[in-house]
C-alpha positions as protocol buffer text, in pm:
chain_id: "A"
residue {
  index: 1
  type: UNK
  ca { x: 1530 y: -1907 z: 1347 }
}
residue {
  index: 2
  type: UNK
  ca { x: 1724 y: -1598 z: 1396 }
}
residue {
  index: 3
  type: UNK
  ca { x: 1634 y: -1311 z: 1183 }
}
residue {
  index: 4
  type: UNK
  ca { x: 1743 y: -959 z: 1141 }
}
residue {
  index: 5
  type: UNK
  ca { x: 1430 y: -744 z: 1260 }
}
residue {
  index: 6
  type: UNK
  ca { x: 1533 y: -433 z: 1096 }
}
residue {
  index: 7
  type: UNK
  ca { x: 1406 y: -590 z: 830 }
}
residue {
  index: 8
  type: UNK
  ca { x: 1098 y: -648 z: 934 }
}
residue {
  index: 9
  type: UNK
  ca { x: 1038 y: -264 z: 1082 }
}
residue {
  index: 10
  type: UNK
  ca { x: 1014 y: 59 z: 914 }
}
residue {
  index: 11
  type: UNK
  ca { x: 1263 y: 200 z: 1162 }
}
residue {
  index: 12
  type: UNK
  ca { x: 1616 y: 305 z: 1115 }
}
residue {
  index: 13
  type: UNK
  ca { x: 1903 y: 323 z: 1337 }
}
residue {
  index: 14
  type: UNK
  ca { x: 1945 y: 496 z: 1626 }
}
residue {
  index: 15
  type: UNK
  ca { x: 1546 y: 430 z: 1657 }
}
residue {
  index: 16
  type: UNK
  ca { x: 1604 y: 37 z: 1705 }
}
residue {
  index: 17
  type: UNK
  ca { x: 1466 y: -161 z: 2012 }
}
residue {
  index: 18
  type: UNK
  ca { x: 1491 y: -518 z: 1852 }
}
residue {
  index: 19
  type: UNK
  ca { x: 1811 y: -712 z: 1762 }
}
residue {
  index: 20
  type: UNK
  ca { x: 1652 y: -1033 z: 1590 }
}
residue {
  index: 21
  type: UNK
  ca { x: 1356 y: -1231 z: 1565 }
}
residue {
  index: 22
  type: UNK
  ca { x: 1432 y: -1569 z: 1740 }
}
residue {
  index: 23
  type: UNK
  ca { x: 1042 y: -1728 z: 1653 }
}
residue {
  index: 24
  type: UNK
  ca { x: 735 y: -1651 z: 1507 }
}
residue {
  index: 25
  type: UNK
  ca { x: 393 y: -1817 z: 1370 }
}
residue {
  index: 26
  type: UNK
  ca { x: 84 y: -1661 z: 1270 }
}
residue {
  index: 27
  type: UNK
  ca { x: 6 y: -1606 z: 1667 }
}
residue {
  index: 28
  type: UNK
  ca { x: 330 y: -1488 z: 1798 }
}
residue {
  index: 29
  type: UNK
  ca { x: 681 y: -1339 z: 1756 }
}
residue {
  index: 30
  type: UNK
  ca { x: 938 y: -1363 z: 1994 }
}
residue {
  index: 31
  type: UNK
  ca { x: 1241 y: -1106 z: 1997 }
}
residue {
  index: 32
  type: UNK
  ca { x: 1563 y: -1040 z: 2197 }
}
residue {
  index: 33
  type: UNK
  ca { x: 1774 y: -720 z: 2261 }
}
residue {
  index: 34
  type: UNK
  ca { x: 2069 y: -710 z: 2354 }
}
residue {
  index: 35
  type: UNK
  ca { x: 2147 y: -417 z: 2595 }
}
residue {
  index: 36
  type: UNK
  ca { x: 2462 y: -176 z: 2459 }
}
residue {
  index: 37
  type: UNK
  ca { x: 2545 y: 172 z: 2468 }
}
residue {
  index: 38
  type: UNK
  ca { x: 2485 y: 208 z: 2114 }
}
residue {
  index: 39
  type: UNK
  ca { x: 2096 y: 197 z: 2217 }
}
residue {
  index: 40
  type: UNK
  ca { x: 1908 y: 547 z: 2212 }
}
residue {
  index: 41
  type: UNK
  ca { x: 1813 y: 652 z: 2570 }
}
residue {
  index: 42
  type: UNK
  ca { x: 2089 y: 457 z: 2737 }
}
residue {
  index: 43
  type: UNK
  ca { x: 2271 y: 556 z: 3088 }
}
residue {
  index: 44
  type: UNK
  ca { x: 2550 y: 495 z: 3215 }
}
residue {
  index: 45
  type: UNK
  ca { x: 2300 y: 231 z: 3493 }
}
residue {
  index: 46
  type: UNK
  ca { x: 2151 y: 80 z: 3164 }
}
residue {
  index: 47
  type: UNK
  ca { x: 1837 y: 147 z: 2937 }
}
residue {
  index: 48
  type: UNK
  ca { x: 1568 y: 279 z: 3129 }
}
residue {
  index: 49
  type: UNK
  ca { x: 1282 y: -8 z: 3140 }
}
residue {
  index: 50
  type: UNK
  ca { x: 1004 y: 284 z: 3057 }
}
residue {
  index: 51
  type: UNK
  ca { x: 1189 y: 192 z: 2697 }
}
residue {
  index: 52
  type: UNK
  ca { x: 942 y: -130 z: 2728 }
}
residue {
  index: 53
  type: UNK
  ca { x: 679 y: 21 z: 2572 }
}
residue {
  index: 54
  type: UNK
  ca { x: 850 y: 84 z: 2238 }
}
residue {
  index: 55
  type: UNK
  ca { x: 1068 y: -259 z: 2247 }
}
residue {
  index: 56
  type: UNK
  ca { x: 742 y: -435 z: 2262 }
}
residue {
  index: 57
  type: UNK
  ca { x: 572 y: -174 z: 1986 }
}
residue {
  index: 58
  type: UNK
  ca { x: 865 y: -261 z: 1782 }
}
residue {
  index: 59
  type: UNK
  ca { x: 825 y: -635 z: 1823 }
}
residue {
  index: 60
  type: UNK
  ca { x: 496 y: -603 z: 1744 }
}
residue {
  index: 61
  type: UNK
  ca { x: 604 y: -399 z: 1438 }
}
residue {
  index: 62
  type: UNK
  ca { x: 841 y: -671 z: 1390 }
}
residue {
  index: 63
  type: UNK
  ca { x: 555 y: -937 z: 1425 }
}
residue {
  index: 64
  type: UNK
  ca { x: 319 y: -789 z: 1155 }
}
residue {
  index: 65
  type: UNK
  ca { x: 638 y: -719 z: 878 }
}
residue {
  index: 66
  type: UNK
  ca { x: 727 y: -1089 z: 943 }
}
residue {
  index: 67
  type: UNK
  ca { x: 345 y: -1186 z: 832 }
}
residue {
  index: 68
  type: UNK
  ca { x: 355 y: -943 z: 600 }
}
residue {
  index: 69
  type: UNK
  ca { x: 665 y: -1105 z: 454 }
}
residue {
  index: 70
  type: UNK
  ca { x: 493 y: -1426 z: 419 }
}
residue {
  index: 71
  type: UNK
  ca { x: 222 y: -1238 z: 181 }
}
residue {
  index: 72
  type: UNK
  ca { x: 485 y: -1023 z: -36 }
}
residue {
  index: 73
  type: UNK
  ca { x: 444 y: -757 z: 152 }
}
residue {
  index: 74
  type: UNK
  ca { x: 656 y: -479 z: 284 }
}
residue {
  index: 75
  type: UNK
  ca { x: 711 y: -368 z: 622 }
}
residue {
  index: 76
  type: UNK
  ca { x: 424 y: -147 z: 702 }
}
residue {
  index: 77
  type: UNK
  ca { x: 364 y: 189 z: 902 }
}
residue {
  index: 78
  type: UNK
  ca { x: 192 y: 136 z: 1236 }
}
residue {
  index: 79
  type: UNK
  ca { x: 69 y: 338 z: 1530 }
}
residue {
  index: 80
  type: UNK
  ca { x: 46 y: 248 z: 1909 }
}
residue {
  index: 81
  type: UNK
  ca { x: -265 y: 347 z: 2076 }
}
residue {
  index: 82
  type: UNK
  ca { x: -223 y: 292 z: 2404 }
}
residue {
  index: 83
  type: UNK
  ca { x: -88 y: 74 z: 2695 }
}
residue {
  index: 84
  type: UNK
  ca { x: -218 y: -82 z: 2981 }
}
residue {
  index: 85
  type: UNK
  ca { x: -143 y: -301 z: 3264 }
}
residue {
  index: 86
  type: UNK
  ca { x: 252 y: -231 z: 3291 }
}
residue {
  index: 87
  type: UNK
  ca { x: 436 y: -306 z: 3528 }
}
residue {
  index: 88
  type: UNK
  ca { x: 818 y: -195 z: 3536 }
}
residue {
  index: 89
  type: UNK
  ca { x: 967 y: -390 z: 3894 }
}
residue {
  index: 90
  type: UNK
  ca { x: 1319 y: -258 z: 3827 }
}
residue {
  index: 91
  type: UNK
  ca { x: 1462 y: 115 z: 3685 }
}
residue {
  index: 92
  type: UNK
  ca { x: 1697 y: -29 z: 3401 }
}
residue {
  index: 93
  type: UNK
  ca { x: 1797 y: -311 z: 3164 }
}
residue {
  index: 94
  type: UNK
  ca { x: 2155 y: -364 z: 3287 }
}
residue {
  index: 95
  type: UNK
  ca { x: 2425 y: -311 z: 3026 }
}
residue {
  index: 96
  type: UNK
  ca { x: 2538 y: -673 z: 2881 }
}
residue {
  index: 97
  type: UNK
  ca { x: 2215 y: -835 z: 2946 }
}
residue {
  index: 98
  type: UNK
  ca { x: 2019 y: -985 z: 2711 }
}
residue {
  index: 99
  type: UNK
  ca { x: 1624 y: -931 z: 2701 }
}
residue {
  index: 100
  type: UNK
  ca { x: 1322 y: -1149 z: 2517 }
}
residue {
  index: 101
  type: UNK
  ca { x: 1025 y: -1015 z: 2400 }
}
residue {
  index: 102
  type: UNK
  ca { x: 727 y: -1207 z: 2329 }
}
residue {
  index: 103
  type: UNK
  ca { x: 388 y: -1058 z: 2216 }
}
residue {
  index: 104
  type: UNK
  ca { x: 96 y: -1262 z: 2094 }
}
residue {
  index: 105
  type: UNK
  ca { x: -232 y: -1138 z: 1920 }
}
residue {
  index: 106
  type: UNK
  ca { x: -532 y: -1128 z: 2118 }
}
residue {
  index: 107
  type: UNK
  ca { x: -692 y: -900 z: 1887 }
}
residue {
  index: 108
  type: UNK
  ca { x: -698 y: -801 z: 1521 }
}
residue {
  index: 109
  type: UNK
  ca { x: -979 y: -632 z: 1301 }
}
residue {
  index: 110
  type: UNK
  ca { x: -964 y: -358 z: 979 }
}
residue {
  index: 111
  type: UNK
  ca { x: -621 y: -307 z: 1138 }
}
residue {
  index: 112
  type: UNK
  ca { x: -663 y: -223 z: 1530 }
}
residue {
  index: 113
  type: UNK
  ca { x: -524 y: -490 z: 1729 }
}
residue {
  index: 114
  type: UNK
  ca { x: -446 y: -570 z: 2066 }
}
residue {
  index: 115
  type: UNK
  ca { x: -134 y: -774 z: 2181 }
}
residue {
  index: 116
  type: UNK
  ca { x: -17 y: -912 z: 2501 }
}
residue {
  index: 117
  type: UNK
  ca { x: 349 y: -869 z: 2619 }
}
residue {
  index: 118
  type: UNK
  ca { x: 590 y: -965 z: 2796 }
}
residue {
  index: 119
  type: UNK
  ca { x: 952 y: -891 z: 2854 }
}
residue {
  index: 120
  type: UNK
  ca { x: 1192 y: -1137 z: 3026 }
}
residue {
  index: 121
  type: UNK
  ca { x: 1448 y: -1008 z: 3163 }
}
residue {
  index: 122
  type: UNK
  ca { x: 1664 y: -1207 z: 3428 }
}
residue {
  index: 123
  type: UNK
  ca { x: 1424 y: -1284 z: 3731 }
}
residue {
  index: 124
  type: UNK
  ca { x: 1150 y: -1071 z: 3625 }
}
residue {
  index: 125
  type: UNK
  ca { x: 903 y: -1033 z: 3356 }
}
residue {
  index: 126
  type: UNK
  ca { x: 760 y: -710 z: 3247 }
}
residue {
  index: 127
  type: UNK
  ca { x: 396 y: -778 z: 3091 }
}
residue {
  index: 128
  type: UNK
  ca { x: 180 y: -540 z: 2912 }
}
residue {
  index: 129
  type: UNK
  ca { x: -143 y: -481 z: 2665 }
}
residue {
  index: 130
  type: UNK
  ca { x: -49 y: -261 z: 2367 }
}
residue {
  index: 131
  type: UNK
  ca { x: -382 y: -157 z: 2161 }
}
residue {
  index: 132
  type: UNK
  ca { x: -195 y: -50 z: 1790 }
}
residue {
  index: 133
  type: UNK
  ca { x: -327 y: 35 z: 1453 }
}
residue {
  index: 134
  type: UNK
  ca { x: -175 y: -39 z: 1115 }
}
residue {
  index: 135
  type: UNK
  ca { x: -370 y: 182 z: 900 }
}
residue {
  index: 136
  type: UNK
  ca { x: -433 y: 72 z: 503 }
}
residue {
  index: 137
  type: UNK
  ca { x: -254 y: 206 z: 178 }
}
residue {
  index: 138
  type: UNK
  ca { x: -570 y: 420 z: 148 }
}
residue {
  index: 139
  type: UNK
  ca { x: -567 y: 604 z: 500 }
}
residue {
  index: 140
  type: UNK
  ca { x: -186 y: 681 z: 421 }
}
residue {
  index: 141
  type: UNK
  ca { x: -228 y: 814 z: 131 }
}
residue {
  index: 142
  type: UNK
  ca { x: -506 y: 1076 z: 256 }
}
residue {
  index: 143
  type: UNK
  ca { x: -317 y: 1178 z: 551 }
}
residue {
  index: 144
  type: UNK
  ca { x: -4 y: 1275 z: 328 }
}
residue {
  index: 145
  type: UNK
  ca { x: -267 y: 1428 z: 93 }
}
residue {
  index: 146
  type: UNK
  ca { x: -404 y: 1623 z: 424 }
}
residue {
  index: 147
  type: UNK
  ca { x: -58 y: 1752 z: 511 }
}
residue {
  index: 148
  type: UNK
  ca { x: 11 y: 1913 z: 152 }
}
């Protein structure tokens, strides 16, 4: 399986951290970047690895469109609560290398969910807890309705 993630995100480009996803099941995703210039926050050392937070939001992201594919569904709108446990054992992703990103459920209930993650990238692996929410049609449309 290699898929396109953008499709499975409601992000647009420059504000991609995912290439494709290269598995996923009702538990799991996994995804891989590929590290260019093209990506936004990139150096001339690489991409900073404090980008880790929002490749594995966005693999999440890409995780829940893919599930929500198998229902019909659209990608949908999600928020990251929080992080914990991260770990970042090097500066940068090195420019030409190749990173996978796996997150699994541990959590999900009326939309807040908690995931554990983990990057792999050459000798190391960066893990992490993201807490996230995917609010419902309902919520979205009263905070747009708040903001008129």
């Amino acid at each position: 399986m290699k898929l396109d993630a953008i499709q499975y995100i409601p992000h647009e480009q420059p504000m991609v951290f995912i290439d494709q996803i290269v598995e996923a099941n009702e538990g799991y995703a996994i995804a891989e970047l590929s590290i260019t210039t093209d990506l936004m926050f990139c150096e001339a050392d690489g991409l900073p690895t404090w980008a880790s937070i929002e490749i594995m939001a966005q693999t999440v992201s890409a995780y829940s469109g893919w599930l929500g594919q198998q229902k019909q569904q659209s990608p949908k709108v999600g928020f990251l609560l929080g992080t914990r446990k991260l770990h970042l054992p090097v500066a940068y992703f090195e420019l030409g290398q190749t990173l996978k990103i796996r997150v699994e459920q541990q959590y999900l209930h009326e939309g807040l969910g908690q995931f554990s993650c983990e990057i792999h990238y050459e000798d190391h692996v960066i893990t992490a807890l993201l807490s996230v929410y995917e609010p419902t049609s309902i919520c979205i449309k009263a905070m747009s309705l708040n903001e008129s």
